[in-house]
C-alpha positions as CSV (number, residue, x, y, z in Angstrom):
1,X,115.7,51.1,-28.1
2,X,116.5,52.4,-24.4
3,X,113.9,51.7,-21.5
4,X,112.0,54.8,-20.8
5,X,113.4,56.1,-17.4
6,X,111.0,56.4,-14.4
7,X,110.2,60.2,-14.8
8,X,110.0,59.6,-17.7
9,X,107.4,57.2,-17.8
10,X,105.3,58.8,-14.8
11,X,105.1,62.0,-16.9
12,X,104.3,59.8,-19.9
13,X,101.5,57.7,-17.8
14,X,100.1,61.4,-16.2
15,X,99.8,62.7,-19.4
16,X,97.1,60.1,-20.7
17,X,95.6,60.3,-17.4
18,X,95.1,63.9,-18.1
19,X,93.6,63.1,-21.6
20,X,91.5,60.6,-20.2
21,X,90.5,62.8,-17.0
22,X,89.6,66.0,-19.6
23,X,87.5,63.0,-21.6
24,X,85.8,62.1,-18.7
25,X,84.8,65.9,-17.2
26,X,83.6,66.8,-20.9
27,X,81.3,63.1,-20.7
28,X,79.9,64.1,-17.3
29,X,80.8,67.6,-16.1
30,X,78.8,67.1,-12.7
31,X,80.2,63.7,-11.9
32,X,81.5,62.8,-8.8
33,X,84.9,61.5,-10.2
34,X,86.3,65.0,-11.0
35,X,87.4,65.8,-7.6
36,X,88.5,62.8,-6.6
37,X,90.9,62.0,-9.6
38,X,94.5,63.5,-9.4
39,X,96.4,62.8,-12.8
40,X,99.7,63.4,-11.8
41,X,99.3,60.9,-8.3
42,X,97.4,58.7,-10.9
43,X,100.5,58.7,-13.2
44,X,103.1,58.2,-10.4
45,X,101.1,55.4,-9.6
46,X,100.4,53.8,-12.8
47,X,104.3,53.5,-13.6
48,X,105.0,52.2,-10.2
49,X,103.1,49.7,-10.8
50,X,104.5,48.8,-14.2
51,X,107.6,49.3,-12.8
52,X,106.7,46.4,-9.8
53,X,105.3,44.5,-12.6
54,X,108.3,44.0,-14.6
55,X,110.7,43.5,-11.8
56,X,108.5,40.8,-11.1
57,X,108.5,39.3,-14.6
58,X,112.0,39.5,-14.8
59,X,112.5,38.1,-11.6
60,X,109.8,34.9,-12.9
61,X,112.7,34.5,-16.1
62,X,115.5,34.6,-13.7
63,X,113.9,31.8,-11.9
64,X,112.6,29.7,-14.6
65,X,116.6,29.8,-15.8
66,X,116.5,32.2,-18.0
67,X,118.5,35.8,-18.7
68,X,115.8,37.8,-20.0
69,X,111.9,37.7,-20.4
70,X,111.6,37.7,-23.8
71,X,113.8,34.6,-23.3
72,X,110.1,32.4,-21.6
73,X,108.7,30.2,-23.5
74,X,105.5,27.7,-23.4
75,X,106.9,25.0,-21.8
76,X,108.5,27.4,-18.5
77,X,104.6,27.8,-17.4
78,X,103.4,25.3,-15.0
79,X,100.9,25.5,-12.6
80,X,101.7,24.9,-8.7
81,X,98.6,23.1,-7.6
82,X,95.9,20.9,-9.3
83,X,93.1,23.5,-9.5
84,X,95.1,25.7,-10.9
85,X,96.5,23.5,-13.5
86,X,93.2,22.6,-15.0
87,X,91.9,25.8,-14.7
88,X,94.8,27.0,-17.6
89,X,94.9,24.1,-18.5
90,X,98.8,23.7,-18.2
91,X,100.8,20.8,-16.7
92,X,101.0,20.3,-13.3
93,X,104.8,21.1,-12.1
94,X,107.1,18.8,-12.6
95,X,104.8,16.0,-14.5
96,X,103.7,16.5,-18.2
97,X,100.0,16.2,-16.6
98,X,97.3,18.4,-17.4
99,X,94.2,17.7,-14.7
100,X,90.8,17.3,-16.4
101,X,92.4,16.3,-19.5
102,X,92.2,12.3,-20.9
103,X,95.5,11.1,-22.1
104,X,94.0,11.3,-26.0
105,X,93.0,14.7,-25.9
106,X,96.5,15.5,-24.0
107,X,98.1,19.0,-25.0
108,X,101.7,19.2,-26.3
109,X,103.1,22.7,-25.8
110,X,105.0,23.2,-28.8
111,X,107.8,25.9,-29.4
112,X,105.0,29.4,-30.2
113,X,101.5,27.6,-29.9
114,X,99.9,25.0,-27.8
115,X,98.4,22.2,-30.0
116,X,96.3,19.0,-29.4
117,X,98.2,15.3,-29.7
């Protein structure tokens, strides 16, 4: 299956704006969001940013070692500082530490599923 090119997936991304836009005018005819919505800009926009949004996935594999995204897996996310860490509750970088966490109720992040040890 090819990636959808970027025209491609503007005119894709403006075309369900335009559905949603036509949904919203028939909800609320007199609503202030009819002049201010632009489907097509909207569209451009929305695959931009899933175009930024993959580059920057892609560019989070390459980093973490690996060739592809699909390639990630459970143990490649750690968190950079301590708040962070126990607030996804994922190890710290570099240590198997999880903040907030006692050492019996420690998580093991096994290959598909994160589990309790």
């Amino acid at each position: 299956m090819r990636a959808p090119q970027p025209d491609e997936a503007a005119t894709a991304a403006a075309a369900q704006l335009r559905a949603v836009h036509a949904e919203l005018l028939a909800r609320a005819p007199e609503s202030d969001v009819q002049p201010r919505l632009d489907p097509v800009r909207a569209g451009k926009r929305l695959a931009n940013y899933l175009r930024v949004l993959t580059m920057e996935a892609q560019t989070i594999a390459r980093a973490c070692g690996k060739s592809h995204v699909r390639h990630l897996e459970p143990e490649d996310l750690v968190a950079l500082t301590i708040e962070a860490a126990a607030m996804a509750r994922v190890p710290l970088a570099g240590t198997d530490w999880i903040p907030g966490h006692a050492a019996e109720r420690s998580w093991t992040i096994e290959r598909g599923a994160g589990r309790r040890a």
